[in-house]
Backbone as a printed PyTorch tensor [residue, N CA C, xyz], in Angstrom:
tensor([[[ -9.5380, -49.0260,  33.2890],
         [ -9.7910, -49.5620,  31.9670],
         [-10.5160, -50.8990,  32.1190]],

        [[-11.1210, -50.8510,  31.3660],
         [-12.3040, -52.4500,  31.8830],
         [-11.3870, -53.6860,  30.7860]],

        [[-11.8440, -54.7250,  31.5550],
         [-11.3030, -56.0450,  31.4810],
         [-11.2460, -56.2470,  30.0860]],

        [[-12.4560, -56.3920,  29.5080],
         [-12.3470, -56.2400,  27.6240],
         [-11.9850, -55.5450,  27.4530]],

        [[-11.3420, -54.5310,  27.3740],
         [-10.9790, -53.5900,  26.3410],
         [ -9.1440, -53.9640,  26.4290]],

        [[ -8.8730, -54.1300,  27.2640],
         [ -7.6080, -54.7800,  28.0830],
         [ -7.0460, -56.0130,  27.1760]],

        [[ -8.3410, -57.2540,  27.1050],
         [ -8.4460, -58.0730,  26.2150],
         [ -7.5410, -57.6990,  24.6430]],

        [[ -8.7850, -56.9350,  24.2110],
         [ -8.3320, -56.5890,  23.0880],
         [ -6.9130, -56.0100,  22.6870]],

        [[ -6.6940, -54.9630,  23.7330],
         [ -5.2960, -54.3050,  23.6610],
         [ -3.8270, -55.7270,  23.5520]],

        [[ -4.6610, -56.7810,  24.4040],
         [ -3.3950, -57.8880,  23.8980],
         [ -3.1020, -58.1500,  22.9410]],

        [[ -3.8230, -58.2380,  21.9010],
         [ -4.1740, -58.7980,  20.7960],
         [ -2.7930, -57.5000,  19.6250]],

        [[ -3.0920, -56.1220,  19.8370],
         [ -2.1020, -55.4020,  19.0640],
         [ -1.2440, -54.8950,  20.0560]],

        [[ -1.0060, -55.8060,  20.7710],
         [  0.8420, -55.7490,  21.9980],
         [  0.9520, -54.5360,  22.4470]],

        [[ -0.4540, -53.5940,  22.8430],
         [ -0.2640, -52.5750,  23.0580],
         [  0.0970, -52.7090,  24.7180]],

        [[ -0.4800, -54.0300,  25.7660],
         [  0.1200, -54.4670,  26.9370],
         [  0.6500, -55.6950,  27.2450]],

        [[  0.2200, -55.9220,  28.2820],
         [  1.4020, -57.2990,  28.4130],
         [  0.5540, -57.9560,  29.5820]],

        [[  0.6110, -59.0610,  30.2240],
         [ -0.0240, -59.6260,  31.3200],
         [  0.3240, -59.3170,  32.5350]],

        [[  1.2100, -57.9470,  32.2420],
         [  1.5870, -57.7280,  34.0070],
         [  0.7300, -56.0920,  34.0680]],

        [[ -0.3000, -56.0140,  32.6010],
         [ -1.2160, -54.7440,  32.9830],
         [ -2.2530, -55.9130,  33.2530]],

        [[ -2.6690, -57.4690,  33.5520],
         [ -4.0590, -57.5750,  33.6970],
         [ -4.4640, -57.2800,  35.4310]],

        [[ -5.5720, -57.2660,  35.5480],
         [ -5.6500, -56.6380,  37.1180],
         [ -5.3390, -57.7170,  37.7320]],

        [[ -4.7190, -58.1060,  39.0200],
         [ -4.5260, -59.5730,  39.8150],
         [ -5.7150, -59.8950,  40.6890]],

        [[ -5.5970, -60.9700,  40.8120],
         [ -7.0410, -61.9570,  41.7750],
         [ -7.2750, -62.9790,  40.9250]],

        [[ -8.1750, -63.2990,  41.4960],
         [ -9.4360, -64.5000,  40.6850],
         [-10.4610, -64.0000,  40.3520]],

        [[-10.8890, -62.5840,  40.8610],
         [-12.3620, -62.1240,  39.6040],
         [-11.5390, -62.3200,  38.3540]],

        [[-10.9510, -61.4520,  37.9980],
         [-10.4000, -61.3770,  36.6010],
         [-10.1180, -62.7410,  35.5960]],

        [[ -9.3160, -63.3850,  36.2960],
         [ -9.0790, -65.0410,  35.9040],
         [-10.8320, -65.3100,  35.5820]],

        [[-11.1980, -65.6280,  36.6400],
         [-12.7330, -65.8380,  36.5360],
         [-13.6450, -65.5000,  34.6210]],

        [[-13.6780, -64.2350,  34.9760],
         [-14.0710, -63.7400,  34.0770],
         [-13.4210, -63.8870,  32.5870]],

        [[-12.2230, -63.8910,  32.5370],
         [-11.5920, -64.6440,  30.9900],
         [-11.6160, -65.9700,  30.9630]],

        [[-11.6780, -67.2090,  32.0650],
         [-12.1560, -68.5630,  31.6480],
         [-13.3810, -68.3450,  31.0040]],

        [[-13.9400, -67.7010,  31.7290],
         [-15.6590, -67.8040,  31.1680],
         [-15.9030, -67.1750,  29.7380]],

        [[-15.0000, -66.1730,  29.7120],
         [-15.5760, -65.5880,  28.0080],
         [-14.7450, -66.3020,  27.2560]],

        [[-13.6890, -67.2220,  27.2850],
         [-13.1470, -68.2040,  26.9290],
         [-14.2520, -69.2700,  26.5560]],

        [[-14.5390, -69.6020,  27.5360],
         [-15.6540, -70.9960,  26.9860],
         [-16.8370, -70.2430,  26.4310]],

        [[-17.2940, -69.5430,  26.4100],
         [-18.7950, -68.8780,  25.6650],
         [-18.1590, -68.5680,  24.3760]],

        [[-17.1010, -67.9140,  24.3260],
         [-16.5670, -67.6390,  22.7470],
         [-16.5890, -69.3340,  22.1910]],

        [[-15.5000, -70.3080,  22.9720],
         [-15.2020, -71.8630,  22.4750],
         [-16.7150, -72.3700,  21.8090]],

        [[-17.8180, -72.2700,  22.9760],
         [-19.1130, -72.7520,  22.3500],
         [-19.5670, -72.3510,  21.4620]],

        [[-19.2760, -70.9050,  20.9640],
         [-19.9080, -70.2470,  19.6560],
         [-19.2080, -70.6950,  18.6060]],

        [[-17.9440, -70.7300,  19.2220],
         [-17.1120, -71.2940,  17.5830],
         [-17.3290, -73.0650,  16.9400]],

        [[-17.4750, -73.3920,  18.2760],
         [-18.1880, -74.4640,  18.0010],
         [-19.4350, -75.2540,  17.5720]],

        [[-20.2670, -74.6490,  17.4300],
         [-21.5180, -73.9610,  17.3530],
         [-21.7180, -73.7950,  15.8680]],

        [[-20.7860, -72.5870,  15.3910],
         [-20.5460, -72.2520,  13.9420],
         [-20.0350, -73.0230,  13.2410]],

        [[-18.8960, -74.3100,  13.9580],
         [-18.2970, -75.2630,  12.8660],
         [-19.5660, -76.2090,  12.9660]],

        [[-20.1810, -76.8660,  13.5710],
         [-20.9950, -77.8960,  14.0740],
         [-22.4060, -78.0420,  13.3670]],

        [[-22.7090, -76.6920,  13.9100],
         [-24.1110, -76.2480,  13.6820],
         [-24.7240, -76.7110,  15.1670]],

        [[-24.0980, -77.3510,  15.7380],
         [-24.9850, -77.7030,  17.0550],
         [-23.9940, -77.9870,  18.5350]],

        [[-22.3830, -77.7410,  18.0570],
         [-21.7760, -78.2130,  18.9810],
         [-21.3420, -79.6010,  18.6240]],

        [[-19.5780, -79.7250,  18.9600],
         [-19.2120, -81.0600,  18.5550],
         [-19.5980, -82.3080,  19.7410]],

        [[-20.3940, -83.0980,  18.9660],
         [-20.7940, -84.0920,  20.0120],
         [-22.1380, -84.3090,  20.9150]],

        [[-22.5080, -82.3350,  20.5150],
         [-23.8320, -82.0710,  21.8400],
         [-22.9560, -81.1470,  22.1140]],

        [[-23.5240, -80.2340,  23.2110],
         [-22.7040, -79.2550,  23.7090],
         [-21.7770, -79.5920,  24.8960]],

        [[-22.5020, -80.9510,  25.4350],
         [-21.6250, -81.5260,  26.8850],
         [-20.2130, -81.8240,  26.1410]],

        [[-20.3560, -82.2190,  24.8440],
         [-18.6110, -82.8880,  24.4520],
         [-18.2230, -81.4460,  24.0470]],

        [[-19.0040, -80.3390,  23.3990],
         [-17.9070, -79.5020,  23.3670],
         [-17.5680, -78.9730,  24.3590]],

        [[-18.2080, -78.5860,  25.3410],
         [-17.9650, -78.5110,  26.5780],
         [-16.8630, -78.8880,  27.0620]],

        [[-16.6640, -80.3880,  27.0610],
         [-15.9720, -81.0570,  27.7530],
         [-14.3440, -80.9020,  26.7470]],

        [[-14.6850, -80.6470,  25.5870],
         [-13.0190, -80.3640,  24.7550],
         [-12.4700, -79.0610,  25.1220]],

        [[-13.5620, -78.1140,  25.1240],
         [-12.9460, -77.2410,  25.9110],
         [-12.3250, -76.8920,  27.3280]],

        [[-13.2730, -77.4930,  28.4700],
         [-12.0230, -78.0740,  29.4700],
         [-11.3880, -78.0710,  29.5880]],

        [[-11.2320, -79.4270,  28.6800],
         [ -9.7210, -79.9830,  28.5270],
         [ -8.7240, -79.0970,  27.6140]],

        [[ -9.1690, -78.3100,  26.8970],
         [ -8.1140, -77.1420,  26.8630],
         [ -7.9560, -76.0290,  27.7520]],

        [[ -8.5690, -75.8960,  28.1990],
         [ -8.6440, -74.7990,  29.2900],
         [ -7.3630, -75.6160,  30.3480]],

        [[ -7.7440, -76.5880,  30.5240],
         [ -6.6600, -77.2610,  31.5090],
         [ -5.5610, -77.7210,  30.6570]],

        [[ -5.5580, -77.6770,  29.4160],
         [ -3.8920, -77.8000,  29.0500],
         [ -3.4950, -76.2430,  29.3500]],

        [[ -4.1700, -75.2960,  28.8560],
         [ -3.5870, -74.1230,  28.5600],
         [ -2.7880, -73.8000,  30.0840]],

        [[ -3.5710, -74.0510,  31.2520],
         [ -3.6000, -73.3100,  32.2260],
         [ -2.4940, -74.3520,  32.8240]],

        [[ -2.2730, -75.3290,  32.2380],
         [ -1.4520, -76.6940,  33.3520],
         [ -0.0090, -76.4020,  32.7170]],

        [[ -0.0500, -76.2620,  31.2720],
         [  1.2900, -75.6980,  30.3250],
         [  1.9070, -74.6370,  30.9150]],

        [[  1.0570, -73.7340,  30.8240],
         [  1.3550, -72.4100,  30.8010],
         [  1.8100, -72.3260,  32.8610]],

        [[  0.6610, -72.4200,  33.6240],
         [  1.6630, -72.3150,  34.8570],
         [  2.7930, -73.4080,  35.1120]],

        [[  2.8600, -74.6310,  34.6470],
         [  4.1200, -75.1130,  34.5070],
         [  5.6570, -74.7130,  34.6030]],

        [[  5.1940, -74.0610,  33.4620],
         [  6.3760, -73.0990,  32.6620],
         [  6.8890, -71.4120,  33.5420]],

        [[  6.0100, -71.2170,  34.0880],
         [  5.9320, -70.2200,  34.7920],
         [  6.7730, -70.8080,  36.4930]],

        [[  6.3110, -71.5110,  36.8970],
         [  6.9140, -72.7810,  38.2580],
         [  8.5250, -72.9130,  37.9920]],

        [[  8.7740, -73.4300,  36.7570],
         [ 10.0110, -74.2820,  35.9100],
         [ 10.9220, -72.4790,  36.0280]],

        [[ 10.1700, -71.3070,  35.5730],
         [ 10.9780, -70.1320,  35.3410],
         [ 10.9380, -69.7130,  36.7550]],

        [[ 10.5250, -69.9210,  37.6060],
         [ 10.6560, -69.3110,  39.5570],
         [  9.9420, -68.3930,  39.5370]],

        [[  8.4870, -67.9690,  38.2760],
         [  7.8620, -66.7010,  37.9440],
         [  6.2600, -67.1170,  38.4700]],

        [[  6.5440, -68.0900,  39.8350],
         [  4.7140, -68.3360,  40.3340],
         [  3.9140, -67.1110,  40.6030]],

        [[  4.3380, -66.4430,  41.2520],
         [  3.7130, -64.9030,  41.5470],
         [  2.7260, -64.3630,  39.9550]],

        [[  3.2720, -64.6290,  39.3390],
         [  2.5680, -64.1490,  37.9040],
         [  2.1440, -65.0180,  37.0410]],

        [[  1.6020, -66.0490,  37.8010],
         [  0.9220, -66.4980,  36.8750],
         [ -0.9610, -66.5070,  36.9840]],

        [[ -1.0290, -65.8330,  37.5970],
         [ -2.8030, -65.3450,  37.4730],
         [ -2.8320, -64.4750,  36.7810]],

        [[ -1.9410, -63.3530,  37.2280],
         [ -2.2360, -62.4240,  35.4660],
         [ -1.8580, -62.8620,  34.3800]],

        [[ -0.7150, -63.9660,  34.0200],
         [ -0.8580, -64.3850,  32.6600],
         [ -1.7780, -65.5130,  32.4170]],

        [[ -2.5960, -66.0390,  33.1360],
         [ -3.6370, -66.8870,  32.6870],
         [ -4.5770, -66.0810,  32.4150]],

        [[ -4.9280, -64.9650,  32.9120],
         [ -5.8090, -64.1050,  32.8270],
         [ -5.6190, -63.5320,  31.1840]],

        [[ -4.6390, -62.9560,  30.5490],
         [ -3.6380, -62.2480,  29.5950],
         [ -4.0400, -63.9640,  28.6690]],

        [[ -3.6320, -64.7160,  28.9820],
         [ -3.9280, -65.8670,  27.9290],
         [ -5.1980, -66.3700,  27.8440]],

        [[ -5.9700, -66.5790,  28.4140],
         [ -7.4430, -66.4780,  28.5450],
         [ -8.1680, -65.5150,  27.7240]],

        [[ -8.3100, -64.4280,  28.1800],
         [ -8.5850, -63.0810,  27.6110],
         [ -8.3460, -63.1500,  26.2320]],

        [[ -6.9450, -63.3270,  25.6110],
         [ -6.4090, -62.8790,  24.4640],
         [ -7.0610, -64.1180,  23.5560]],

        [[ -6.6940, -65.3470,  24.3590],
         [ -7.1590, -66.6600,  23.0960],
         [ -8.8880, -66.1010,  23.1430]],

        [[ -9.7810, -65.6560,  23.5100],
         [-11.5820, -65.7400,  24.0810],
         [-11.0390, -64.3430,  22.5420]],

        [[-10.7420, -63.2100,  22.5670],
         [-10.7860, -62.2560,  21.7920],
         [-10.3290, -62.7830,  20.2260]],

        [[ -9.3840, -63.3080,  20.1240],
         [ -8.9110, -63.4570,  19.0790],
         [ -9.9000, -65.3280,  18.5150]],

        [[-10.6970, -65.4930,  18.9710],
         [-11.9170, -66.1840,  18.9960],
         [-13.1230, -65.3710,  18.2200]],

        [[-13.1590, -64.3350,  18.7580],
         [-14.4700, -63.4960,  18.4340],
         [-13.8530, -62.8830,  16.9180]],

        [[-12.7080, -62.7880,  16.2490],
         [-11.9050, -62.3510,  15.5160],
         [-12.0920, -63.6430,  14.2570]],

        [[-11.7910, -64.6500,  14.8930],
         [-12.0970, -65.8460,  13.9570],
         [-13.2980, -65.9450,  13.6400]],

        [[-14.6040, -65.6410,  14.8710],
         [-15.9590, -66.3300,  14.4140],
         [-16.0480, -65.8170,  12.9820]],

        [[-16.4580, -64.9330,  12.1100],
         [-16.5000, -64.5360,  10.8730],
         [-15.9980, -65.4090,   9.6670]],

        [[-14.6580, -66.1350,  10.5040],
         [-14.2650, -66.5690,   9.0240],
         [-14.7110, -68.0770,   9.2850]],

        [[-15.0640, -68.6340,  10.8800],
         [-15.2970, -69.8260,  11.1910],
         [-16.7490, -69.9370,  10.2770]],

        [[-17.3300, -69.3820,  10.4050],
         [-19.2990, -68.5330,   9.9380],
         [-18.4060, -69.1990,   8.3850]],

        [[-17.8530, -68.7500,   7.7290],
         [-17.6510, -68.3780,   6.3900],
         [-16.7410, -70.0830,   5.6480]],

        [[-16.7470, -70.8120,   6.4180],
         [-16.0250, -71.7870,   6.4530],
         [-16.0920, -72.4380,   5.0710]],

        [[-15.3320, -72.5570,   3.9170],
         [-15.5920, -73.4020,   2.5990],
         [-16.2150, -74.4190,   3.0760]],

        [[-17.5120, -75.4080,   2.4040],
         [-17.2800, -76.6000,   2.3700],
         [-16.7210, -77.3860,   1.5360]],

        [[-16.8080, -79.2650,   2.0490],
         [-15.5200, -79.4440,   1.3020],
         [-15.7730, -79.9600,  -0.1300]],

        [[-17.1980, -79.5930,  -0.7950],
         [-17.1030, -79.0400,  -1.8470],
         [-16.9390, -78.6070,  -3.0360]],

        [[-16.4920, -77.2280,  -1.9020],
         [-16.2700, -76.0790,  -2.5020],
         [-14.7860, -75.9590,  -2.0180]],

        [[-14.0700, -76.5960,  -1.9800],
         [-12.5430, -76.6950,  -2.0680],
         [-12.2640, -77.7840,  -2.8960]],

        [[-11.2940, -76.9570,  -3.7290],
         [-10.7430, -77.8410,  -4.6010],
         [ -9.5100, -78.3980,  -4.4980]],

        [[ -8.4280, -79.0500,  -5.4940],
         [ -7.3920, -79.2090,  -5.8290],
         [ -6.1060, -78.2060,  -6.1180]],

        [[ -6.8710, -76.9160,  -6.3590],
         [ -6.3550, -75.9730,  -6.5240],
         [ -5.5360, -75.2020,  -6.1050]],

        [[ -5.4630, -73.5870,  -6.3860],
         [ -4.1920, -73.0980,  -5.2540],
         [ -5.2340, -72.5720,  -4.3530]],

        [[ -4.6270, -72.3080,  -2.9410],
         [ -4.7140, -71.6980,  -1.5250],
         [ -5.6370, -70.9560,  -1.9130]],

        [[ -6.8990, -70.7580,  -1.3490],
         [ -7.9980, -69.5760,  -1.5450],
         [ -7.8440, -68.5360,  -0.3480]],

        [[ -8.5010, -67.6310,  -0.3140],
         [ -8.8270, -66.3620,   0.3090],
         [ -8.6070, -66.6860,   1.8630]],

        [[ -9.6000, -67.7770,   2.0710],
         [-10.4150, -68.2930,   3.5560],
         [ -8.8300, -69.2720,   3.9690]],

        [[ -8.2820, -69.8570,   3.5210],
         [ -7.0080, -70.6590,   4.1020],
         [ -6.4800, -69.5080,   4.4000]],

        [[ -5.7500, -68.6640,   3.6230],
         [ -4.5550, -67.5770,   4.0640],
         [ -5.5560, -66.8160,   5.1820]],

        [[ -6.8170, -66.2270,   5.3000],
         [ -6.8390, -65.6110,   6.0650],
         [ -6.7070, -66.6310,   7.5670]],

        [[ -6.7880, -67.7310,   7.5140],
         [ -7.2720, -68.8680,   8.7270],
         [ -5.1270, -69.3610,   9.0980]],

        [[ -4.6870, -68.6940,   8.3660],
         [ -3.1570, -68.9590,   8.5020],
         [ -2.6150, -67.8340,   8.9050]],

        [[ -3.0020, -66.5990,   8.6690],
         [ -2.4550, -65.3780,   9.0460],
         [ -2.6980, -65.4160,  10.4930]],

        [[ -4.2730, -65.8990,  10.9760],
         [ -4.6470, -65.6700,  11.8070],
         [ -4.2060, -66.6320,  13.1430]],

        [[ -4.0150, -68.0200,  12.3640],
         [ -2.8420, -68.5330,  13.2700],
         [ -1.6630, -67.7770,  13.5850]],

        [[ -0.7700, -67.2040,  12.5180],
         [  0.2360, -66.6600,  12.6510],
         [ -0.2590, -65.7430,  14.1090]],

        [[ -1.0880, -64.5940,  14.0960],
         [ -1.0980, -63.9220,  15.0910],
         [ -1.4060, -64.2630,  16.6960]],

        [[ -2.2590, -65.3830,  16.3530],
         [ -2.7090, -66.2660,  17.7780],
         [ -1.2600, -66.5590,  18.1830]],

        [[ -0.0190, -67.2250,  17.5380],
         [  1.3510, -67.2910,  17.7220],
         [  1.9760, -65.7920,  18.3490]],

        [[  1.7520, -64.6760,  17.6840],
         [  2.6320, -63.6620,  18.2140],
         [  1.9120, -63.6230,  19.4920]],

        [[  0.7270, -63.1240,  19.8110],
         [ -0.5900, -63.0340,  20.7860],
         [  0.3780, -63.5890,  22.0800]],

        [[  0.1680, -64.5280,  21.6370],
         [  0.1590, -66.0490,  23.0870],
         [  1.9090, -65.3160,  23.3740]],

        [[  2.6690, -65.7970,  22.4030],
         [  4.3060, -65.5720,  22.3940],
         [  4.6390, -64.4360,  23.2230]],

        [[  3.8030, -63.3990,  22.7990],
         [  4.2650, -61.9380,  23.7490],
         [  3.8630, -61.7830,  25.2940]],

        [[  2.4000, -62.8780,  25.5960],
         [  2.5690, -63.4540,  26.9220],
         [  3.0940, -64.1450,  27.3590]],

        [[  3.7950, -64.9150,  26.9170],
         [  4.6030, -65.8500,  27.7190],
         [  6.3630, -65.1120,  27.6430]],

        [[  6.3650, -64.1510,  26.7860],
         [  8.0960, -63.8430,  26.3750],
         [  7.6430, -62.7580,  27.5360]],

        [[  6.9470, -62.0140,  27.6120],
         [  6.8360, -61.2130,  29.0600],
         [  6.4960, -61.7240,  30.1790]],

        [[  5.9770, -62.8490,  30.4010],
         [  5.8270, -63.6900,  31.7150],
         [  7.2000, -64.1310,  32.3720]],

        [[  7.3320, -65.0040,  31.1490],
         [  8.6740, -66.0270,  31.8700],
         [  9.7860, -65.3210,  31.0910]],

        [[ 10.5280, -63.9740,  31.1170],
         [ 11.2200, -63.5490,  30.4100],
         [ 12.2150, -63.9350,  29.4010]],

        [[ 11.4460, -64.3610,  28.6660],
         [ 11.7650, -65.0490,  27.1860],
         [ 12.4940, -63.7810,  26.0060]],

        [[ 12.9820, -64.5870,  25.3840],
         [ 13.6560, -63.3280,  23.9600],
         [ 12.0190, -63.6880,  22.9840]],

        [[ 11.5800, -62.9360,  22.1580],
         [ 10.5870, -63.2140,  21.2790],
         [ 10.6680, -64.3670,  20.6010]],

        [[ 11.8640, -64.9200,  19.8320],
         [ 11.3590, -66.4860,  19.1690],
         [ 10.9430, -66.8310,  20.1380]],

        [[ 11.2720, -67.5750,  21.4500],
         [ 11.3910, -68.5560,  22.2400],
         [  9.8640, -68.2790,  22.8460]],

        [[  9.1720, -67.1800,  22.9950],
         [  7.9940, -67.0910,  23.1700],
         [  7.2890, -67.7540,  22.5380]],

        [[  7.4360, -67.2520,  20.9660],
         [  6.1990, -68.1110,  19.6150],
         [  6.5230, -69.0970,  19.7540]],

        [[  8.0800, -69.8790,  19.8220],
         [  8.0970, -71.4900,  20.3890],
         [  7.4050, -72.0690,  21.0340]],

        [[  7.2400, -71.0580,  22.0580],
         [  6.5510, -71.4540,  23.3350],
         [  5.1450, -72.0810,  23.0360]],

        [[  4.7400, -70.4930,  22.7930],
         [  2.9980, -70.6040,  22.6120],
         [  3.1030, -72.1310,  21.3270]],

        [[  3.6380, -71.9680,  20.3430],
         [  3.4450, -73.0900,  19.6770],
         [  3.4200, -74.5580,  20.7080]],

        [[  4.4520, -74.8020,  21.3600],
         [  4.3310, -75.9370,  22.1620],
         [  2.7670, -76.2940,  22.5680]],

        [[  2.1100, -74.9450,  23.0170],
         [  1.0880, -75.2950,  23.4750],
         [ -0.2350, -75.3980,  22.3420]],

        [[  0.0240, -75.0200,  21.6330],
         [ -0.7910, -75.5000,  20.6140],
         [ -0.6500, -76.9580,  19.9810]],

        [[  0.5810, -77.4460,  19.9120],
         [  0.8520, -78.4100,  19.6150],
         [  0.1320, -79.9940,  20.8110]],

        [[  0.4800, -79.4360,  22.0950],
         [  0.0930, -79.9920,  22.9950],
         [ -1.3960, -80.0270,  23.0570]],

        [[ -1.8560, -78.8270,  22.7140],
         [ -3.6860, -78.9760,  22.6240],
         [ -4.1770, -79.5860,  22.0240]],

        [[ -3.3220, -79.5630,  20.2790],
         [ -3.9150, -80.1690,  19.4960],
         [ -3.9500, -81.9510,  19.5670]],

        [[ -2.7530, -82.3690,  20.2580],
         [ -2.5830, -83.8410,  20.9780],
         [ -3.6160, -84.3310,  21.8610]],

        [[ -3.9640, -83.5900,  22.9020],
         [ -4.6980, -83.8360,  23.5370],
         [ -6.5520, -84.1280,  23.1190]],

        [[ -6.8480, -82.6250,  21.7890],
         [ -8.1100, -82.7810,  21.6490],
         [ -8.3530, -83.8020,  20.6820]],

        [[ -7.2700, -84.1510,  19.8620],
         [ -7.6950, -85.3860,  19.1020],
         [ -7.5530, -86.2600,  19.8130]],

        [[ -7.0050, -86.7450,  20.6530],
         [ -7.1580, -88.2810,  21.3300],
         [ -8.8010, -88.2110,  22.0800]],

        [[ -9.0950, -87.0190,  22.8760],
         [-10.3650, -86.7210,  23.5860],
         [-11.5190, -86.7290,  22.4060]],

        [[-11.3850, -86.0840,  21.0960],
         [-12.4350, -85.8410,  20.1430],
         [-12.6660, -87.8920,  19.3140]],

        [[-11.5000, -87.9740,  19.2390],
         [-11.6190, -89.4910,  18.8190],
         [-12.5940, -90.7390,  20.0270]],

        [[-12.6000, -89.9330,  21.1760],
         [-13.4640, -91.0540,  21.8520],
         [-14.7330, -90.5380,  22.0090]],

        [[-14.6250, -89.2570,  22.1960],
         [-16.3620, -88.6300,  22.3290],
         [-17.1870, -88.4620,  20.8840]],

        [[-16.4680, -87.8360,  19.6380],
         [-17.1580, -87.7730,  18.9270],
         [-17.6320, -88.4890,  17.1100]],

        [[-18.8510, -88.4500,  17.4430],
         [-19.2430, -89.8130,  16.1420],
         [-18.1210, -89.5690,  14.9010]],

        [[-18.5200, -90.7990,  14.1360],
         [-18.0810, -90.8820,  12.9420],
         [-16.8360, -92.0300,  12.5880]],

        [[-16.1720, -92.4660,  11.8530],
         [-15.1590, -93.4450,  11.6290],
         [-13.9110, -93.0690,  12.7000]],

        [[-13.6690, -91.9910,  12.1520],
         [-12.3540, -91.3890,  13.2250],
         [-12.4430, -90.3680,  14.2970]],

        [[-13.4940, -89.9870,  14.5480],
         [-14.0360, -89.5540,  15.4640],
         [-13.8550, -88.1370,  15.6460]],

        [[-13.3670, -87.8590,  14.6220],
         [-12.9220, -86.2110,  14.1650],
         [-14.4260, -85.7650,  13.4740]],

        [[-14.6760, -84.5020,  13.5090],
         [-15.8610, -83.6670,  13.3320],
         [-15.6190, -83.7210,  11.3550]],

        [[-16.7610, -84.3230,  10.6140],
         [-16.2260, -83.6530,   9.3940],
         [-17.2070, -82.3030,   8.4090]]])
């Protein structure tokens, strides 16, 4: 079964990170469609990339290295080192897919507009659902990695979102223009 299609199957829990193939091609190959998806989405919020493409570049990195520094951490901390190339691979893969899933609604983005005061439109709930699933996604790799019960997974994966999101605002506040250095 080829590597994308594998991808995708994470995404509706049809496997788990102990079907991704082991090595470093594989790893290899989901960092990389990881950052080519990151640049497109970035790309689509931007119009040009936040910063230039070297700073989005460089935010992505630096998530790439939270994801991968969190996540085998946690894997070290559970005595589960042996497996953690296929779940970087399995988390790689799945965040790069469920990327290509967002571009559409990233493309479709309200401006601000065209947002009002009002109630919740179409484009929020779908951009919340879709968090929601990036949560189950991530959760069902890590609750099958480090043999977790299912909350404690979405905990999980949340931690690391939480942690990303720490990290890219302190990094986006020094690289990129504007008062607060957040993209608007």
């Amino acid at each position: 079964m080829s590597l994308i299609r594998l991808f995708f199957q994470l995404l509706f829990l049809r496997v788990g990170p102990e079907d991704m193939p082991a090595g470093q091609q594989p790893l290899l190959v989901a960092v990389a469609l990881y950052l080519v998806v990151g640049v497109l989405l970035d790309i689509a919020v931007t119009g040009e990339g936040a910063g230039g493409v070297g700073g989005g570049l460089l935010l992505l990195a630096a998530d790439a290295l939270v994801l991968a520094g969190y996540s085998a951490g946690l894997a070290v901390l559970r005595d589960h080192r042996p497996r953690i190339p296929q779940m970087l691979t399995a988390l790689f893969g799945a965040t790069a897919m469920l990327g290509l899933v967002a571009w559409p609604l990233v493309v479709m983005q309200p401006s601000a507009s065209e947002v009002s005061d009002g109630p919740i439109g179409w484009w929020s709930l779908a951009m919340i659902a879709l968090f929601a699933w990036n949560l189950v996604v991530l959760g069902q790799i890590y609750r099958r990695t480090l043999d977790f019960g299912a909350a404690l997974g979405v905990l999980t994966a949340l931690g690391y979102f939480i942690l990303s999101s720490l990290v890219y605002t302190g990094l986006a506040m020094q690289l990129l223009p504007g008062e607060s250095g957040l993209p608007t």
